[in-house]
N, C-alpha and C positions, 0 to 999 in steps of 0.2 A: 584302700585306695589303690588303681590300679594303677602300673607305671605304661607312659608312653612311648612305646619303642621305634615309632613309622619312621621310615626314615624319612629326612627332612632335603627338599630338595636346597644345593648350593644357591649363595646369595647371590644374585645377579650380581655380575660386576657391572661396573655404568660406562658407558657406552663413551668412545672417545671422540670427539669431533673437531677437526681442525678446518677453518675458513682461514682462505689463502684469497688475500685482494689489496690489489695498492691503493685503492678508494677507501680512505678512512670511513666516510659516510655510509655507504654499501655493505664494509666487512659491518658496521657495528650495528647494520641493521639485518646482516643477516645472523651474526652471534645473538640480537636479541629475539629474533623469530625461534632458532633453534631452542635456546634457554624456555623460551615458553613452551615450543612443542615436546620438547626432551628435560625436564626437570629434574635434576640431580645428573645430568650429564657433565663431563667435564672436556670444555668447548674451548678450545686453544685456537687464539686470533695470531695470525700473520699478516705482513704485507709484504714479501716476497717469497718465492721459492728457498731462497738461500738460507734462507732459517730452519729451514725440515729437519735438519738434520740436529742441530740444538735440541729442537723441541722432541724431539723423538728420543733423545736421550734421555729428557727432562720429565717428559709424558706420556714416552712410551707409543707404538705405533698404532696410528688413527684406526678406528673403523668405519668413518665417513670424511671421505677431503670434498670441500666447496670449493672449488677453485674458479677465479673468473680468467679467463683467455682473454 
């Protein structure tokens, strides 16, 4: 039996996304758009800016922010 030696590429890490909106209605439909198109993402909901900073302690820094102006 032969041994497999290939190297194996690293495991994706999953992708971060934080949606930033004071419309509860909006952020939770756009956290549920995401969660569908990106499965296995881990999608952090805000409703103001003021939180970034928590959550990025907590979550680590996004690689997608939704934010509504």
């Amino acid at each position: 039996m032969a041994l497999d030696i290939t190297p194996k590429p690293p495991a994706a890490k999953p992708m971060s996304l934080y949606v930033i909106d004071d419309h509860p209605l909006m952020r939770e439909a756009v956290v549920m758009l995401l969660r569908r198109l990106r499965p296995g993402s881990n999608v952090v909901e805000l409703d103001r800016m003021g939180g970034m900073e928590s959550a990025v302690r907590q979550h680590g820094y996004p690689d997608l922010i939704c934010l509504d102006l």
